[in-house]
C-alpha positions as CSV (number, residue, x, y, z in Angstrom):
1,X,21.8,16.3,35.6
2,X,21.4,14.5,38.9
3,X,18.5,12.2,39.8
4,X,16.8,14.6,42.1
5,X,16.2,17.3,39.1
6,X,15.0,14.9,36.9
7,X,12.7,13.3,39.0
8,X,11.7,16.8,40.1
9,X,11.4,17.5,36.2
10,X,9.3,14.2,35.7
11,X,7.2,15.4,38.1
12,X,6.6,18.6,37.0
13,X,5.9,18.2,33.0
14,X,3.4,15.2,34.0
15,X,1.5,17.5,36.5
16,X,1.7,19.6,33.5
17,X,0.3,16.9,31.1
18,X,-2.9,16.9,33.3
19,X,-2.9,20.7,33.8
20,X,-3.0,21.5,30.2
21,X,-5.9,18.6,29.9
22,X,-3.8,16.0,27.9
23,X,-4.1,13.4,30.7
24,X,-6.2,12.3,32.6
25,X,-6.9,9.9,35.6
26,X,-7.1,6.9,33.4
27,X,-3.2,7.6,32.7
28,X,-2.7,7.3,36.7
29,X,-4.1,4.3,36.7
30,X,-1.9,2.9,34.5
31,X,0.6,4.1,36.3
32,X,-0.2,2.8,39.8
33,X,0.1,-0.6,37.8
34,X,3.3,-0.3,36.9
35,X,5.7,-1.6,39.2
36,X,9.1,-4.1,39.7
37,X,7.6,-7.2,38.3
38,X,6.4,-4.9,35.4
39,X,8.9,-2.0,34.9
40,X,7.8,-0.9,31.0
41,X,4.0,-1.4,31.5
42,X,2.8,2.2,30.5
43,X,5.7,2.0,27.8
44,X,3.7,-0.9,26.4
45,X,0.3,0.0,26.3
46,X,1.2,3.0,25.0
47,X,3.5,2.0,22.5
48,X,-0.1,-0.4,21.3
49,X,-1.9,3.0,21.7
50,X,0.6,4.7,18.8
51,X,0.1,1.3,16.9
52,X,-3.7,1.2,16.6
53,X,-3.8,5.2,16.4
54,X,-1.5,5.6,13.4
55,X,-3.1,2.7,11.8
56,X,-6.6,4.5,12.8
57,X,-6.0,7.7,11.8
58,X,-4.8,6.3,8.3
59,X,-7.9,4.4,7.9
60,X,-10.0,7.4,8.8
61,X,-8.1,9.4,6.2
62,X,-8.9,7.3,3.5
63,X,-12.5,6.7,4.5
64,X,-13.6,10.5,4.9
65,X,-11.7,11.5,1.8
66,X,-14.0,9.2,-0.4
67,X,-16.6,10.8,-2.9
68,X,-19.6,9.2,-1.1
69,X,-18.4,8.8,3.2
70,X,-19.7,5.9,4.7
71,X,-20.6,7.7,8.1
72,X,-21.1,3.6,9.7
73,X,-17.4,3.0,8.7
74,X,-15.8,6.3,9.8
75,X,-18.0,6.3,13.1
76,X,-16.2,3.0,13.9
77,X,-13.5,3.8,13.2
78,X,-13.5,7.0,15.3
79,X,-15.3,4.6,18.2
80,X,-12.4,2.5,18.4
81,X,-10.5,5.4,18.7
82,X,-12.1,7.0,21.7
83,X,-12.1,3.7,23.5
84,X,-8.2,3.0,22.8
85,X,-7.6,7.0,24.0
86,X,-10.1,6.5,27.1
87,X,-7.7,3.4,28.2
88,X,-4.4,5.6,28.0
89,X,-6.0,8.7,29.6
90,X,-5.7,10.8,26.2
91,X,-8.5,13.3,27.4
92,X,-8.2,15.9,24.5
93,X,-8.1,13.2,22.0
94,X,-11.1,11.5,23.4
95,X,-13.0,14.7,23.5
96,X,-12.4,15.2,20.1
97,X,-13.7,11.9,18.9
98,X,-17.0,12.9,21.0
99,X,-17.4,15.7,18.6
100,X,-16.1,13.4,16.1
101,X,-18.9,11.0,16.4
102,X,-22.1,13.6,16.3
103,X,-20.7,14.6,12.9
104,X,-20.8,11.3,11.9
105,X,-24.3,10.9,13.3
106,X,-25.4,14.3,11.1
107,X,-23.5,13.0,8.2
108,X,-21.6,16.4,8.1
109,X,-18.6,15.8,5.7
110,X,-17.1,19.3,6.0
111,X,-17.2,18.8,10.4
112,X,-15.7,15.5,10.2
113,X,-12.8,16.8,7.9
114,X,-12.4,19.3,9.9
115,X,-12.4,16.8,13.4
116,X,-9.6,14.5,11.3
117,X,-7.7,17.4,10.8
118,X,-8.2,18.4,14.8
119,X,-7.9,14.8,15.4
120,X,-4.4,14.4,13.9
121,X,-3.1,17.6,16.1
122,X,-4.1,16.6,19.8
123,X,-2.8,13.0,18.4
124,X,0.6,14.4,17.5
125,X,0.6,16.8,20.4
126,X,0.0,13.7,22.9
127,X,2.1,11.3,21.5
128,X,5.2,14.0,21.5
129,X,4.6,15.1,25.0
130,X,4.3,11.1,26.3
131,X,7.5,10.4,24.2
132,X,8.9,13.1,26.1
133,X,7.5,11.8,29.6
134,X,9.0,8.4,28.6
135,X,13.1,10.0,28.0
136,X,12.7,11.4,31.0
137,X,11.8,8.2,32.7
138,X,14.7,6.5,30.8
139,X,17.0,9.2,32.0
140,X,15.8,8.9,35.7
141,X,16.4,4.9,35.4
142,X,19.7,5.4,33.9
143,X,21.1,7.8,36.9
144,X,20.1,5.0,38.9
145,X,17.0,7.1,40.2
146,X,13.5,5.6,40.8
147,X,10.4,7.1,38.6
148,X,8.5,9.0,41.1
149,X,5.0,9.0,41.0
150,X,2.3,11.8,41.4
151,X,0.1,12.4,44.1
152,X,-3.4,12.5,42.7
């Protein structure tokens, strides 16, 4: 494919990341920090995002699956999470941990399975759709094409 389609591409499935309310402006940030002195900058603090949150979402697994929940734990646990998805501009994850976080506050076992379970999907969904974003990027680079950036 020649580097016009893919950057067209690139630009269209990231306009569709904020479209579908996966992203949002906290992602173009990041972006708009990225530049030649710094070519793998989102790559990176994304890659720590995927770090933390895998760690994270095993931690929170094991906490709200014991007989008694310790609501303190799991709400920090789900705090650090929010913050670490607000800095990457993972809106749907964020929003979750919102949710996430009342349950804790009501002590609601049954909701905050059920927001762990919620919490792993728009995880999964983000991290496969930025994995994505970043081939694309890659294959851009490698056809000797810049990575164009949005408009916002």
């Amino acid at each position: 494919m020649e580097v016009g389609q893919l950057q067209r591409r690139f630009l269209e499935y990231t306009a569709s990341l904020f479209n579908q309310g996966l992203l949002d402006g906290q992602f173009a940030q990041l972006q708009q920090l990225q530049d030649e002195s710094n070519p793998d900058f989102v790559l990176e603090v994304v890659s720590l995002f995927f770090e933390d949150s895998e760690k994270l979402l095993n931690d929170l697994t094991i906490a709200v699956g014991q007989h008694i929940v310790d609501f303190k734990k799991v709400d920090a646990y789900v705090h650090q999470f929010k913050g670490s998805s607000s800095s990457i501009g993972a809106q749907r994850v964020r929003n979750v941990c919102i949710a996430f976080r009342s349950f804790c506050e009501e002590q609601n076992t049954e909701a905050c399975m059920s927001c762990l379970l919620q919490l792993k999907q728009e995880y999964s969904l983000v991290k496969d759709k930025l994995q994505n974003l970043f081939q694309l990027e890659q294959q851009i680079v490698e056809a000797g094409g810049a990575v164009p950036m949005l408009e916002y």
